[in-house]
C-alpha positions as CSV (number, residue, x, y, z in Angstrom):
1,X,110.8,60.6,71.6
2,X,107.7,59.6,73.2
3,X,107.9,60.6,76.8
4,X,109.6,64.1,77.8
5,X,110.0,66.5,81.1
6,X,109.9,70.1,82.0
7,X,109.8,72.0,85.4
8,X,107.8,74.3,86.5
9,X,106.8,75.8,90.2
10,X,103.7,75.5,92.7
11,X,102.8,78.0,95.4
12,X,101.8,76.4,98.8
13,X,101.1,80.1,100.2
14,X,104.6,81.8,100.1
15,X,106.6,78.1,99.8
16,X,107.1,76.8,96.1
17,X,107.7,73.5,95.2
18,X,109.1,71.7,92.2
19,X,106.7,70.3,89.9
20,X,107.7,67.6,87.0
21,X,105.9,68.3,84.1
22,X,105.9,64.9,82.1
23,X,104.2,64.5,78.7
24,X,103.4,61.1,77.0
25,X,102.3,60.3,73.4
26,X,101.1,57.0,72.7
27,X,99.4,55.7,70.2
28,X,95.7,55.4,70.1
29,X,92.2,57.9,69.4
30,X,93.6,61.7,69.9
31,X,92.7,62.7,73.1
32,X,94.2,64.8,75.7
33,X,94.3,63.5,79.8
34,X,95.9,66.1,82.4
35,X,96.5,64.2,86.3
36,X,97.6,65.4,89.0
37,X,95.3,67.3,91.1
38,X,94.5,69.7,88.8
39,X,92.1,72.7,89.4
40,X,89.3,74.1,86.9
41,X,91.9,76.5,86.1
42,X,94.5,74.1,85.1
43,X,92.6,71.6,83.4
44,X,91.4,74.4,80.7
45,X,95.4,74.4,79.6
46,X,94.6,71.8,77.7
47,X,92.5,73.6,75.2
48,X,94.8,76.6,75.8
49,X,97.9,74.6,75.2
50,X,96.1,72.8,71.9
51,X,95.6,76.4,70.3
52,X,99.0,78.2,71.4
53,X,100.8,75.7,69.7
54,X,98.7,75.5,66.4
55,X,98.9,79.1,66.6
56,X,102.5,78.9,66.6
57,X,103.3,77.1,63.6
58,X,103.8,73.9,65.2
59,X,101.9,70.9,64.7
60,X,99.6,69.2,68.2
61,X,99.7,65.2,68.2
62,X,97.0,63.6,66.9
63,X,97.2,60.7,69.3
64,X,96.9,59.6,72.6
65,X,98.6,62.3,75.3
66,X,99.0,62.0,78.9
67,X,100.2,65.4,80.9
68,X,101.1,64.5,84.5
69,X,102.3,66.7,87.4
70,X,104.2,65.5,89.5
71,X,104.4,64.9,93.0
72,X,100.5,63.8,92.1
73,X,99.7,64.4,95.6
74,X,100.1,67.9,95.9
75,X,97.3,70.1,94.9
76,X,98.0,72.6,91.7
77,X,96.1,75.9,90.4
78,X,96.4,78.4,88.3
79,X,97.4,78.6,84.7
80,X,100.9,79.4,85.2
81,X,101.9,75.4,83.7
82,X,100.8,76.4,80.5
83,X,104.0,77.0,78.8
84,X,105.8,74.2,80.8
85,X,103.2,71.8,79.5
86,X,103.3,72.8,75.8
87,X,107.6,72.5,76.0
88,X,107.4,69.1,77.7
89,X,104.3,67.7,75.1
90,X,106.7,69.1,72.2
91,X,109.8,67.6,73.4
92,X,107.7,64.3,73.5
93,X,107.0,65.0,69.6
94,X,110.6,65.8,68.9
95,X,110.5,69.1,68.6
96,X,112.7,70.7,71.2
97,X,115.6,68.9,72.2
98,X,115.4,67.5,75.7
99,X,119.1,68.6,76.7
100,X,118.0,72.7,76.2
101,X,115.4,71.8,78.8
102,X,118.1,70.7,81.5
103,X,117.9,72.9,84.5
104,X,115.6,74.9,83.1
105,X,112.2,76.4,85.2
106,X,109.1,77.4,83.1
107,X,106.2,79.4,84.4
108,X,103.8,81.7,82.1
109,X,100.0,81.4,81.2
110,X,99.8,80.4,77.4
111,X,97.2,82.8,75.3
112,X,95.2,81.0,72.4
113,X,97.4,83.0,69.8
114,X,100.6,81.5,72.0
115,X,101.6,84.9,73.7
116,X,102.7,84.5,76.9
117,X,100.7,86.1,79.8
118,X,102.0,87.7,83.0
119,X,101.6,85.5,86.0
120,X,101.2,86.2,90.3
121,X,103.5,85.3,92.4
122,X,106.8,85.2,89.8
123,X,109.3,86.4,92.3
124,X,108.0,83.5,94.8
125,X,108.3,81.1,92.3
126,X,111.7,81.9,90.9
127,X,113.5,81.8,94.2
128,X,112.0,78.7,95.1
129,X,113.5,77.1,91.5
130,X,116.6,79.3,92.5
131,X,117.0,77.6,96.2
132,X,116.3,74.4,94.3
133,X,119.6,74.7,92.2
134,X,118.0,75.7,88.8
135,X,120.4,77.8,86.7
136,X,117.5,79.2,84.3
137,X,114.0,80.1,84.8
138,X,111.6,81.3,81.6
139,X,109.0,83.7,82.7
140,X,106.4,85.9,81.0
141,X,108.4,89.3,80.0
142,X,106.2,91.4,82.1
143,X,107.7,89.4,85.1
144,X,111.0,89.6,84.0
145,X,111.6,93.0,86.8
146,X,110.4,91.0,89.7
147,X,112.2,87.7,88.4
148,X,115.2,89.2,88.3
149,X,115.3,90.2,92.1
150,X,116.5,87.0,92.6
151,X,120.1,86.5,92.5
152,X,122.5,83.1,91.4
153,X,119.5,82.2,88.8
154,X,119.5,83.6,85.1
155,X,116.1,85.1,83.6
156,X,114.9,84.7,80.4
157,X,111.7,87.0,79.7
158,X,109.6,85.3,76.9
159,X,106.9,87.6,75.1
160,X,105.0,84.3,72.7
161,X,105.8,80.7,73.0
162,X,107.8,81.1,69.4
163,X,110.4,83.3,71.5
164,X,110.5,80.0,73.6
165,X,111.1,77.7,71.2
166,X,113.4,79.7,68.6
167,X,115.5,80.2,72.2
168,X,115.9,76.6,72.8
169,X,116.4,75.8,69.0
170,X,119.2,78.1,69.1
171,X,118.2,80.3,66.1
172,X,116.9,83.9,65.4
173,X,114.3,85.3,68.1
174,X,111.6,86.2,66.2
175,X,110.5,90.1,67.7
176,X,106.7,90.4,69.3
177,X,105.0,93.1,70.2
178,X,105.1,94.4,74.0
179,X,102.6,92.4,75.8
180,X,99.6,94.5,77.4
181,X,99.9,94.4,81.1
182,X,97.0,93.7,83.2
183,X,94.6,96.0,85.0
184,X,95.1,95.3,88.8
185,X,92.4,95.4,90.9
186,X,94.3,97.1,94.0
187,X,93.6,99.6,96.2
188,X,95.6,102.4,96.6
189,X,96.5,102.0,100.4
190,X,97.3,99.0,99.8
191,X,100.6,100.1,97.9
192,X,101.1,103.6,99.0
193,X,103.7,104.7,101.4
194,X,102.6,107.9,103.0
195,X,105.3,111.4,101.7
196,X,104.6,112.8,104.5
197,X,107.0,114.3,107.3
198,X,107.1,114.4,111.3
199,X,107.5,118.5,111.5
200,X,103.8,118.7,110.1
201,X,102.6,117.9,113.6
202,X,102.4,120.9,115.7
203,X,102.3,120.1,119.4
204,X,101.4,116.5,120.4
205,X,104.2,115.8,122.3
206,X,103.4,112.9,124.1
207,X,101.5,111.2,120.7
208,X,105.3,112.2,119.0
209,X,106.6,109.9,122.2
210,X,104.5,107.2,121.6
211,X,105.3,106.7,118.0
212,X,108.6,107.1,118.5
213,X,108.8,104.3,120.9
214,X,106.5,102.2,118.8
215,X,109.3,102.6,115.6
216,X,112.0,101.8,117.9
217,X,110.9,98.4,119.1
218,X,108.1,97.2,117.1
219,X,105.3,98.2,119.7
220,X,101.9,97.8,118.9
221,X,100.0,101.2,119.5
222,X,96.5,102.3,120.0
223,X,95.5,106.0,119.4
224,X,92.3,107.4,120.2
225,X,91.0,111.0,120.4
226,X,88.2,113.0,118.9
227,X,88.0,113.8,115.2
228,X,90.8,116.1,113.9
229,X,93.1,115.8,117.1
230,X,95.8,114.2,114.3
231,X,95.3,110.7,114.9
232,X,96.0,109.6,111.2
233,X,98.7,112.2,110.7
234,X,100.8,110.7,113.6
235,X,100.2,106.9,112.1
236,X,101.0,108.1,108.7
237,X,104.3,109.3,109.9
238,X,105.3,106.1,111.5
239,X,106.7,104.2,108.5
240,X,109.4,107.4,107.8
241,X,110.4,106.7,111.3
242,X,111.4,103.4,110.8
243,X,115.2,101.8,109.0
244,X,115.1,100.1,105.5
245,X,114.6,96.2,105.2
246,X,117.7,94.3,105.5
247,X,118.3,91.8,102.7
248,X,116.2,88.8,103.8
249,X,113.4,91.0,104.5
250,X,113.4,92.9,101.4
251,X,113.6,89.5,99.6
252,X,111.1,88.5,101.4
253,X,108.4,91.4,102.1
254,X,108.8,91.5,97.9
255,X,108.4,88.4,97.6
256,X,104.6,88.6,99.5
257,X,103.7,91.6,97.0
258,X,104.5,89.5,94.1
259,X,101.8,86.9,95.3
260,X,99.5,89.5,96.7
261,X,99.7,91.4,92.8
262,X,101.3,94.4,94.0
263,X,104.7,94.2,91.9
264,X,104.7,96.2,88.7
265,X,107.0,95.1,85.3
266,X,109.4,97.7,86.3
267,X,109.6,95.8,90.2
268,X,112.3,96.5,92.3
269,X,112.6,95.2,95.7
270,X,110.5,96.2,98.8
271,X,113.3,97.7,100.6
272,X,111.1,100.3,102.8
273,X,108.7,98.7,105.5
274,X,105.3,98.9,103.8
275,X,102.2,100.8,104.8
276,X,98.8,98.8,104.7
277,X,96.1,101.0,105.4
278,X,92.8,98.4,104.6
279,X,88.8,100.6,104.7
280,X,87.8,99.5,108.3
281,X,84.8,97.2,105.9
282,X,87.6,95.2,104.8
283,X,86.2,91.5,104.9
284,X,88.0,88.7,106.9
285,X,89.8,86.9,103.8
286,X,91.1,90.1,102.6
287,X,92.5,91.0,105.9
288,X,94.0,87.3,107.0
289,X,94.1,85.5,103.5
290,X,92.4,82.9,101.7
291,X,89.9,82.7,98.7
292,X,89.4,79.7,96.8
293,X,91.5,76.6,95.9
294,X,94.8,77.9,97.3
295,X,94.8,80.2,99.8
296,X,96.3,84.0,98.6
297,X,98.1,86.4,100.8
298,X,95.6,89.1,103.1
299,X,96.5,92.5,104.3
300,X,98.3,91.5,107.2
301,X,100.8,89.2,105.3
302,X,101.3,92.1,102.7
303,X,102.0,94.2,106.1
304,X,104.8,91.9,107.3
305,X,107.6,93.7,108.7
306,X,105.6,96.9,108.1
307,X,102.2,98.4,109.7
308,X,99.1,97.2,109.4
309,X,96.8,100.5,110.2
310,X,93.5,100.5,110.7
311,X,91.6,104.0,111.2
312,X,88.3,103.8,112.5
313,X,88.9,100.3,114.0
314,X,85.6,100.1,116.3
315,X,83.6,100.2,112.6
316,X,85.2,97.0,111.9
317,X,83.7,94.0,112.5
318,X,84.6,92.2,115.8
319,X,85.0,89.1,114.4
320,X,87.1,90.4,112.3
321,X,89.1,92.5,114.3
322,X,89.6,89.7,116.6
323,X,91.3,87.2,113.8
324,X,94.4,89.5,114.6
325,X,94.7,87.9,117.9
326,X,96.7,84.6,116.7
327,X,99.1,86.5,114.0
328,X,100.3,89.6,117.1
329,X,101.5,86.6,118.9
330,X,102.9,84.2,116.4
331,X,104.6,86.6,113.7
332,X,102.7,83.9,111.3
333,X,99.4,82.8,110.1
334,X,97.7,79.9,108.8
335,X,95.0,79.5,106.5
336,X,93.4,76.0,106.3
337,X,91.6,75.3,103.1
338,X,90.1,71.4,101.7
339,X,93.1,71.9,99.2
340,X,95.7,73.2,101.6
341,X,97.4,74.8,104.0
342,X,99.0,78.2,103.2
343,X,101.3,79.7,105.3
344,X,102.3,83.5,105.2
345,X,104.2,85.7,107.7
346,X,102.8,88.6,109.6
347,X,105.3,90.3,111.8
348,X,103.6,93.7,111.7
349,X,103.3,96.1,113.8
350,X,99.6,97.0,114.2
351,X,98.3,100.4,114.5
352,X,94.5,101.3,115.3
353,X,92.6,104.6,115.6
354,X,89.5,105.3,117.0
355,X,87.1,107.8,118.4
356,X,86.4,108.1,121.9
357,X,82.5,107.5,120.6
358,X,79.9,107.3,117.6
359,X,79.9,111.4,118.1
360,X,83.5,111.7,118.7
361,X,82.9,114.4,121.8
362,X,83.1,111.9,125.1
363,X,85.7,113.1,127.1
364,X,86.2,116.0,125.5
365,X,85.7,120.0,125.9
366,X,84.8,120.1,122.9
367,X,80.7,120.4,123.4
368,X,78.5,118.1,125.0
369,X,78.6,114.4,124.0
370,X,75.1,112.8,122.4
371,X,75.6,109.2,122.6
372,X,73.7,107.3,125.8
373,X,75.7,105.1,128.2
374,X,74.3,102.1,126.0
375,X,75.6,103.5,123.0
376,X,78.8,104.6,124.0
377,X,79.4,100.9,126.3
378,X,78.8,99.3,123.0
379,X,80.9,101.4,120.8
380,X,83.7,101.0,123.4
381,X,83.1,97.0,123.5
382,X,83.8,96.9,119.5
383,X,87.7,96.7,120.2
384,X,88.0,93.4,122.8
385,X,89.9,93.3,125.8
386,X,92.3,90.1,124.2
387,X,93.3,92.5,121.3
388,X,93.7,96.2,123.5
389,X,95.9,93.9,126.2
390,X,98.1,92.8,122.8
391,X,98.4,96.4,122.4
392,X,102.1,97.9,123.8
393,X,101.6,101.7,123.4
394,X,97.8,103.5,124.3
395,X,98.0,107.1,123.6
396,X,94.5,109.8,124.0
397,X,95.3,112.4,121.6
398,X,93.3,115.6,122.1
399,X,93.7,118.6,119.5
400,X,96.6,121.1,120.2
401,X,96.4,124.3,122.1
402,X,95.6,127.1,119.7
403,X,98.1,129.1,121.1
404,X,101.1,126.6,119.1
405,X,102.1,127.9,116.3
406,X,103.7,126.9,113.2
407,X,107.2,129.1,114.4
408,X,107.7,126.3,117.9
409,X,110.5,124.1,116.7
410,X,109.5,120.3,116.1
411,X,111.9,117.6,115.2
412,X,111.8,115.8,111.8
413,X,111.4,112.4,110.4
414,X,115.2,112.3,110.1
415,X,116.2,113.4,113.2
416,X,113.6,111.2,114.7
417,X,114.3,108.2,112.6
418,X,118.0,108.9,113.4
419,X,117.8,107.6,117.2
420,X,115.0,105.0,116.1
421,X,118.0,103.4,114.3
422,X,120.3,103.8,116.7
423,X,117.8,102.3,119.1
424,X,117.4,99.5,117.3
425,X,121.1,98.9,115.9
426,X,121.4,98.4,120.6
427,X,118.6,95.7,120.8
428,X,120.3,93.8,117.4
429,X,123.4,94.1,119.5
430,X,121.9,93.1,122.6
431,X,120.4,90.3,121.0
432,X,123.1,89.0,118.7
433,X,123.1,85.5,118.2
434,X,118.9,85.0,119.2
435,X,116.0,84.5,116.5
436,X,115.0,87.8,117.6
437,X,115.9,91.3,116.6
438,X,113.3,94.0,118.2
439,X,112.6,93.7,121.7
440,X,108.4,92.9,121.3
441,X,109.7,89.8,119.9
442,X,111.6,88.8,123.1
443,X,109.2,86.0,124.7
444,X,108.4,87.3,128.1
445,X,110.4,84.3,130.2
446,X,113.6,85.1,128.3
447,X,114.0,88.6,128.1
448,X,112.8,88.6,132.3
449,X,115.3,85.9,132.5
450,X,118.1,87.0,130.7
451,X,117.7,90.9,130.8
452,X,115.7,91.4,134.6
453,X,114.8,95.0,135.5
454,X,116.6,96.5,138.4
455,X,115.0,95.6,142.2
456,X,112.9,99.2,142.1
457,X,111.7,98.9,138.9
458,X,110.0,95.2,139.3
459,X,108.7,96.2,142.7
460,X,106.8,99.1,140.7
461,X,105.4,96.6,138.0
462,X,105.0,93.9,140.7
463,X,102.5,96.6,142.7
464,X,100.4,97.4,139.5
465,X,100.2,93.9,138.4
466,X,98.7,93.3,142.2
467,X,96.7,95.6,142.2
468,X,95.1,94.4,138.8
469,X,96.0,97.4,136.7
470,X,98.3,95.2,134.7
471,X,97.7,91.6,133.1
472,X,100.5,88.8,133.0
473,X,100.8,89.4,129.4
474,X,100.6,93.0,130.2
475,X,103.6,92.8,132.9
476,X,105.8,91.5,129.7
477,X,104.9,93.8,127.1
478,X,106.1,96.7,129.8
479,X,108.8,95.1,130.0
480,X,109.7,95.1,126.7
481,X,108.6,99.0,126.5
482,X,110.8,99.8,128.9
483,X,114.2,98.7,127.4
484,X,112.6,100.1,124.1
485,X,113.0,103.7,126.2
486,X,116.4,103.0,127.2
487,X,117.6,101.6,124.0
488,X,116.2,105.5,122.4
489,X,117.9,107.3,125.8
490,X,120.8,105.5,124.9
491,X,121.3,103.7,129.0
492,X,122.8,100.1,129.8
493,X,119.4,99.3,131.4
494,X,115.8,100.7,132.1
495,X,115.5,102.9,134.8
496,X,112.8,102.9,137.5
497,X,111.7,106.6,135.5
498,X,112.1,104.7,132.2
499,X,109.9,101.8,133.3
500,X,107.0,104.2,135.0
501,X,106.8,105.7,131.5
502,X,106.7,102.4,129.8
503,X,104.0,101.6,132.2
504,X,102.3,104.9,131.5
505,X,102.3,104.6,127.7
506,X,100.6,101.2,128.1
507,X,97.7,102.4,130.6
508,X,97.1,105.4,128.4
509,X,97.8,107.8,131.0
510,X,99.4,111.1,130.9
511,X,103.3,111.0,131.0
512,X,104.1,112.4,134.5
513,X,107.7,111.9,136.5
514,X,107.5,109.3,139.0
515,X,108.9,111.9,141.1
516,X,106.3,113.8,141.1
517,X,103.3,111.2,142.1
518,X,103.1,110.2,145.4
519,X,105.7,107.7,146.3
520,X,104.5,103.7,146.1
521,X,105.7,101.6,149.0
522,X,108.8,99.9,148.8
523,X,109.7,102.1,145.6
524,X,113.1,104.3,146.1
């Protein structure tokens, strides 16, 4: 047989797509020609390829091959074709028959001794071959634990290309040694979840409130506060506050990690909304996405349906900072490349900390601030306006009175976490039926349309939004804020109280009864 096929998988950002691996031997001088918009990368398989499978005990063609990858137009990297190549050119030869090859997917990178090397992205690239109605994907055996995540496909875990073949041949699988796994080259916050529990807060009952609100409906937040007040203690906490994935997040969060590099041999899935806690020097490509050739997943996508939190956030750059705008809104980003366009999802919740200046003293009794009105005007400018007003929740957290103590009952993560999933289970409810599931992903038409605030409550938001304290986008987000309080206090509807505190969490300013400020006209 002259001509033969395999299948392997491509990774458009997080969307694979089918590749036909054809391989023709004709005759003519010995040469070896790879098309199909190949990168640097892929075109080296065919020296990789050459030696696996001379390595292996089988013998290369000495005539004329072709490799193509099909469709031709879409743009390929990587060197995870390697062992789909070297089954379909030895098919071609007659060594493999065709009809083992039948719904079959292949992805592994091909060592020059023919061992097979783990791949990124396995998980992605199994459920698209999966969706595609593939009964059997071959992957390297270090990706067998992410592979297998997958349901309704079966997973074969190959250690050597003679595994491969002595599989399809039918006969006796020869045994390899374990392969050596890779070092990965990832930091630590990128794939810890903080152990940590809500009672370790003394005091801070208003910065409790905030993140409380923030895990019940998906709420941006903004904490700021001198050093030591317990900024990062509060964010850490935030991810124990908040449910499991469902299925088709889990499926999907994982599936994010496994491109990004984060899943292990031993991968289960992501069932626990991650924590992504990037140095506030993180560069713009790691924080969106992007390198070369094919774009690869950033910090935000490996946030997605988890928090993105950044400490320090005025040391950032602004530029940076401010790529955050477009993904808050959409739930999505897209990263444009000459080779293609890669898109990833980023529904995170973002979560930044900052000091009220360079010294960390402004506004504080805690001595006399340093910094000059220059300085401290240009510290201040570092986070924009267009990214504070995407914020839902501002909270100034000062340290707690020395006179707490470590006897004053707090609540737990449990507890907490408790009504943060009964919250949520009333919005699901509420919105049964919708593409939406929290309430800060309610456009701001709808959920006024649909879900209005009572007659007192709008006539409060109506007067701050007059008297420019609020921004249209602003008005919304309240809005949202307030059912997010009356989802956690367990009422049909916000409340004109409810909504004064939603408005109160927004403007950063101290949580005090409506009742108890002097009454705005028109307000009962």
């Amino acid at each position: 047989m002259a001509l033969a096929q395999t299948w392997s998988v491509a990774l458009v950002g997080l969307e694979g797509h089918l590749v036909e691996v054809e391989a023709d031997i004709a005759q003519g001088l010995p040469k070896t020609t790879l098309i199909g918009l190949p990168d640097t990368s892929l075109s080296e398989a065919r020296d990789r390829v050459r030696a696996a499978v001379v390595n292996s005990g089988e013998r290369f063609p000495d005539r004329k091959v072709t490799i193509g990858l099909s469709p031709a137009t879409l743009p390929k990297t990587g060197s995870h074709y390697d062992v789909a190549i070297a089954l379909s050119l030895l098919t071609a030869a007659g060594v493999v028959d065709p009809s083992s090859l039948r719904q079959t997917a292949i992805i592994g990178e091909l060592g020059l001794d023919g061992r097979i090397r783990e791949v990124r992205g396995a998980l992605a690239m199994t459920l698209a071959a999966a969706r595609a109605g593939f009964d059997r994907i071959v992957v390297p055996d270090l990706n067998v634990g992410e592979a297998r995540l997958v349901p309704g496909i079966e997973v074969y875990g190959a250690r050597s290309l003679r595994q491969v073949l002595a599989l399809l041949r039918g006969v006796e699988i020869p045994d390899e040694a374990p392969p050596r796994a890779e070092p990965r080259l990832v930091s630590e916050s990128l794939t810890r979840v903080p152990a940590v529990d809500l009672d370790d807060v003394i005091g801070q009952h208003e910065g409790r409130r905030a993140i409380e609100a923030a895990a019940a409906g998906g709420h941006h937040l903004f904490l700021h506060g001198p050093p030591g007040s317990g900024k990062t203690m509060l964010a850490e906490r935030l991810a124990g506050l908040m449910p499991d994935l469902t299925a088709d997040d889990s499926l999907e969060v994982s599936a994010v990690h496994s491109l990004a590099g984060l899943l292990t041999n031993d991968a289960e899935l992501v069932v626990r909304p991650p924590f992504i806690a990037p140095h506030h020097t993180a560069s713009l490509v790691s924080l969106v996405g992007g390198g070369s050739g094919v774009p690869r997943p950033g910090a935000i996508s490996c946030a997605h349906r988890g928090i993105l939190f950044i400490d320090e956030a005025p040391e950032m750059h602004p530029l940076t900072l401010d790529t955050l705008r477009q993904p808050l809104e959409a739930g999505f980003v897209e990263v444009h490349r000459a080779a293609a366009v890669a898109k990833f999802p980023a529904r995170f919740m973002l979560v930044l900390a900052a000091n009220p200046c360079p010294c960390g003293l402004s506004g504080t009794n805690q001595g006399i601030c340093s910094c000059t009105p220059q300085v401290l005007a240009r510290y201040r400018q570092r986070i924009s306006g267009p990214i504070k007003d995407r914020l839902d929740i501002q909270r100034q957290i000062l340290p707690a009175a020395r006179t707490i103590t470590d006897a004053e009952p707090t609540e737990s993560t449990a507890v907490v976490a408790d009504r943060v999933r009964l919250a949520r289970d009333r919005q699901a409810h509420r919105h049964k039926g919708t593409a939406w599931i929290l309430n800060s992903e309610v456009p701001g038409p709808i959920l006024r349309r649909e879900h209005p605030l009572d007659a007192a409550s709008n006539k409060l938001l109506e007067n701050h939004y007059a008297s420019g304290r609020l921004t249209a986008r602003g008005f919304d987000r309240v809005v949202r804020l307030a059912w997010t309080l009356a989802d956690l206090a367990g009422a049909d509807r916000p409340t004109v109280e409810l909504t004064h505190e939603a408005f109160q969490l927004r403007a950063g300013e101290p949580l005090v009864q409506l009742s108890d400020l002097r009454p705005l006209k028109g307000i009962a």
